[in-house]
N, C-alpha and C positions, 0 to 999 in steps of 0.2 A: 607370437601373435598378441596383440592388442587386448585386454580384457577390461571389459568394462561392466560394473555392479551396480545395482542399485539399493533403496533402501528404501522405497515407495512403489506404491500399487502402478501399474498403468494400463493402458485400456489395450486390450488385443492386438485392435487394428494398429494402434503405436508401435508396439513391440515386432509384431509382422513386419512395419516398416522399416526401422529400425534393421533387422538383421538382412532384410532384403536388399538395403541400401547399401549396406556394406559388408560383404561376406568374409572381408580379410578382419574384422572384427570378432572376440566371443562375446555373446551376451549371459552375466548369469541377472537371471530374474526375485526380485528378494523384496516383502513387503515392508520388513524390519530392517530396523542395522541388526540386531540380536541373529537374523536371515544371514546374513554376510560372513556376521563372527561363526556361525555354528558350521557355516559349509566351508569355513575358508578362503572364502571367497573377497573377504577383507584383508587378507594379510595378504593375498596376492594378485589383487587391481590395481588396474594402471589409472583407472579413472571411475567414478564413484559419484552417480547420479543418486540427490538428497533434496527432501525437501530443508534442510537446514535445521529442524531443530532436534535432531536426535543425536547429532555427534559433540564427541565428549574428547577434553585430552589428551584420554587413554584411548580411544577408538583410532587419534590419528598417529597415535607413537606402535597399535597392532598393525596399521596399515603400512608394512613396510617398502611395499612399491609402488606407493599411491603417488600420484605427477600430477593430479587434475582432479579438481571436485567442484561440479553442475550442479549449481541449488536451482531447482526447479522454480523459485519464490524470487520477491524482491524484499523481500524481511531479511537481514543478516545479524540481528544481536543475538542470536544464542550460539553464532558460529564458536569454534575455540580458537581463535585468530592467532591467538600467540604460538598456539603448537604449531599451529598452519605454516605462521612465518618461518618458526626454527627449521622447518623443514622445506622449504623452499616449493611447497606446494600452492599452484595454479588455481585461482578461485574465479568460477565466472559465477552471473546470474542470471535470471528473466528479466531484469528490469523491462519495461518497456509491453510484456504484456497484458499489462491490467490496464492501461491507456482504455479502450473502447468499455467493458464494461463498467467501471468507475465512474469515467464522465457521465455515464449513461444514468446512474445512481445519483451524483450529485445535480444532473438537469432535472429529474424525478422528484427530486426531494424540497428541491427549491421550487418547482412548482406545487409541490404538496404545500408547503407553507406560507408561499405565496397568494396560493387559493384556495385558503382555507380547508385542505382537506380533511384532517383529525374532525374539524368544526360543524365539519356537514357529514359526514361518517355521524357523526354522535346525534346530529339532530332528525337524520333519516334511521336513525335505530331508534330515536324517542319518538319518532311520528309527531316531529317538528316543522310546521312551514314558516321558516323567519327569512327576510332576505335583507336581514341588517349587517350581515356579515363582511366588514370592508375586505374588499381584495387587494392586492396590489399587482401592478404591471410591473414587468420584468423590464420594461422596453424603459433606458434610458437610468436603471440603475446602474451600480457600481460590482461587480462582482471580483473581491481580492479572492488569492489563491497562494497558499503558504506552499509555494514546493515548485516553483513552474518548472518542472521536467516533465517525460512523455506526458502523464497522466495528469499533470495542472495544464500543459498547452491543447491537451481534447477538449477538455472541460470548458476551457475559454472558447475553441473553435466551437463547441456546440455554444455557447453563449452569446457570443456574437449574432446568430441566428435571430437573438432575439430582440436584438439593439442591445446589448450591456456593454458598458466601459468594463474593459479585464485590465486590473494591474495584477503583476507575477511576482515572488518572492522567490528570488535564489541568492545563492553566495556572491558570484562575480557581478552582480547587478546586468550581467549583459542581455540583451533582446531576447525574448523565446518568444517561436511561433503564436501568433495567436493573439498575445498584449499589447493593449496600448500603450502600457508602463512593467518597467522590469523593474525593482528595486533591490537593495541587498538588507543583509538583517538588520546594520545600523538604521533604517529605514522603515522597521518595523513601525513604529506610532501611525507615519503617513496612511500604512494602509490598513491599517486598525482603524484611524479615525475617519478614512472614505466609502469603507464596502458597507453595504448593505445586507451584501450576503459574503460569508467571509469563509473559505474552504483551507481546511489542513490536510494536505498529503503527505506533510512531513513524513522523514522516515525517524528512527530511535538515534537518536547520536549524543553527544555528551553535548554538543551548541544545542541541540533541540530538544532536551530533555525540560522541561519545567518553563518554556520561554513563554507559555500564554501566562502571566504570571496573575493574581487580582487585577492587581494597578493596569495591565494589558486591559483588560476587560470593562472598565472604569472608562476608557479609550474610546471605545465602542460608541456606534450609533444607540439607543436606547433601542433601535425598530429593526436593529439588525438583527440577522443568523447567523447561528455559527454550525455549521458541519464537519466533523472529524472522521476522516474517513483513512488516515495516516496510522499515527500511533496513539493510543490512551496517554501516553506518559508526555504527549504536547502541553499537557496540563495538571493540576495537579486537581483533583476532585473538588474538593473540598473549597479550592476557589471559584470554580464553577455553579457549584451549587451555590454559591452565596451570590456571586454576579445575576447569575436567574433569578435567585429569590429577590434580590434588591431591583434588580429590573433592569441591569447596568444594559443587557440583552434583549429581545425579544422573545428568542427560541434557540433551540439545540437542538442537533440532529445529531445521534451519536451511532457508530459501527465501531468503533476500538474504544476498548477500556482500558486503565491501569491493571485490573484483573478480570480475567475472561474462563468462564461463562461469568456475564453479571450476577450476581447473589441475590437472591431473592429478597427483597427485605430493602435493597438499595433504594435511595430517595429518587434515583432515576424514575424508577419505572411508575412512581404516583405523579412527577410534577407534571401538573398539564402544559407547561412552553418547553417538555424533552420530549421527543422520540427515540425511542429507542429500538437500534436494527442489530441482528446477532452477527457481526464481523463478516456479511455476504457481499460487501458492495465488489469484489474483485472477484465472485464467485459466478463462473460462467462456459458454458457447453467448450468453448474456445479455451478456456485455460492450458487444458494438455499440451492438445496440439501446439500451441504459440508455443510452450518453453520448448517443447522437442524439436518444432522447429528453429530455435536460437542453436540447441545441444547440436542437431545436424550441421549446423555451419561451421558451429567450434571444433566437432569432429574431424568436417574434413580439414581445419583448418591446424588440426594436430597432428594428423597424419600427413599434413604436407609439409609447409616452411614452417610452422609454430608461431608466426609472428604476428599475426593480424586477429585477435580474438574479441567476439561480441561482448560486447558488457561487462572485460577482466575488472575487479576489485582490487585496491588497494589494501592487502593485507594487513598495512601497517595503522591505514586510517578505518577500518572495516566496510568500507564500500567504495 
């Protein structure tokens, strides 16, 4: 029989479903990997549901019958990829369901900046009535999006909405849902120097590690935004904080840092053109349910030919 482990919490009604679905399956339930190691129940899984950052390259050399491991997340640098590889072990992901509340978070935020919100928050706490406050209209900007996969093509579909031009950033330059313009990285400047408001979904990789670089930001509209809602390490701080201070930018909207929780004491949290949000924009009632139901397809898609699986990873390239 099938035995499948986990190494994260999940909610009742999942787990009901879960074993209800498939009764030629065992489930053991574990909130830890340290849960796995102490019952055993890691050295003899077939499959090994994680949210990704707990295992190590001793975890996957105890796991001696492991075939499959379901990262609940679409985050993969803390996976241990090369043990993964030596072992010939099956990696899928969520990718795909942070789409809905992301974009949700990025239309939110851009109209927070757009309309002034911090600006009138502070003047209805000072028992302020000024109404010199310029807004701006969404309708007939530019909105780039560094990532256009699931979660850059919602973003632009809600965008659209509002009349903005979407140009997208991926590798193959080809079409995504949703853009008027798809670009590839050599083509980074173009849409640095058009957005107005300018969105990182990036994920952590060695091409996207440091790529907003000063000189990127120098680029920049002076009246633009920039939102990160990808990974902290798209940039490196310290050129950040200097493009804001110099004005290369307008404002920042930040949910990933280089290090998380932010420190207290960070220049973040005083500048007036940053916001700063604690890494919630993919946090959402739907989270669960979505990966379990990607893990259900993969399921049965293991128990039958093995061929056809959701969102498999390149072990070699980590996603």
């Amino acid at each position: 029989m099938t035995l499948v482990t986990t190494s994260a919490d999940f909610q009742e009604n999942l787990k009901n479903g879960l074993t209800g679905a498939f009764p030629e399956v065992t489930f053991t339930w574990h909130d830890t990997i340290e849960g796995t190691e102490q019952s055993g129940d890691l050295k003899k899984a077939d499959i090994l549901i994680t949210y990704g950052e707990d295992l190590t390259p001793d975890h996957i050399r105890k796991a001696g019958n492991l075939k499959w491991i379901m990262v609940v997340s679409a985050g993969m640098e803390k996976m241990p990829f090369k043990a993964i590889g030596e072992k010939g072990i099956l990696v899928t992901n969520a990718r795909g369901i942070h789409a809905t509340p992301m974009a949700e978070y990025a239309i939110s935020v851009i109209l927070q900046t757009a309309r002034k919100a911090k600006e009138l928050l502070s003047q209805e706490r000072d028992q302020v009535w000024s109404r010199k406050l310029t807004m701006t209209e969404l309708n007939g900007c530019t909105l780039g999006v560094l990532g256009a996969g699931a979660i850059g093509s919602e973003t632009a579909r809600l965008a659209k909405a509002f009349g903005m031009h979407t140009i997208g950033l991926n590798r193959s330059g080809r079409p995504a849902d949703h853009f008027d313009e798809t670009l590839t990285f050599s083509e980074l400047d173009r849409i640095l120097k058009n957005s107005d408001f300018l969105v990182s979904v990036l994920p952590h990789t060695e091409e996207t590690a440091g790529l907003l670089t000063r000189d990127a930001f120098r680029k920049m509209k002076n009246n633009a935004v920039f939102i990160n809602m990808g990974r902290g390490t798209v940039t490196k701080e310290e050129d950040l904080i200097e493009a804001l201070t110099d004005r290369d930018l307008a404002h920042a909207v930040l949910d990933v840092f280089e290090q998380e929780p932010l420190p207290k004491g960070h220049p973040y949290w005083t500048m007036e053109n940053v916001t700063v949000t604690p890494h919630i924009s993919g946090i959402s009632p739907g989270y669960q349910p979505r990966a379990i139901g990607i893990f259900e397809q993969n399921l049965k898609e293991f128990l039958g030919s093995g061929k056809n699986y959701h969102n498999k990873i390149d072990v070699s390239k980590g996603y």
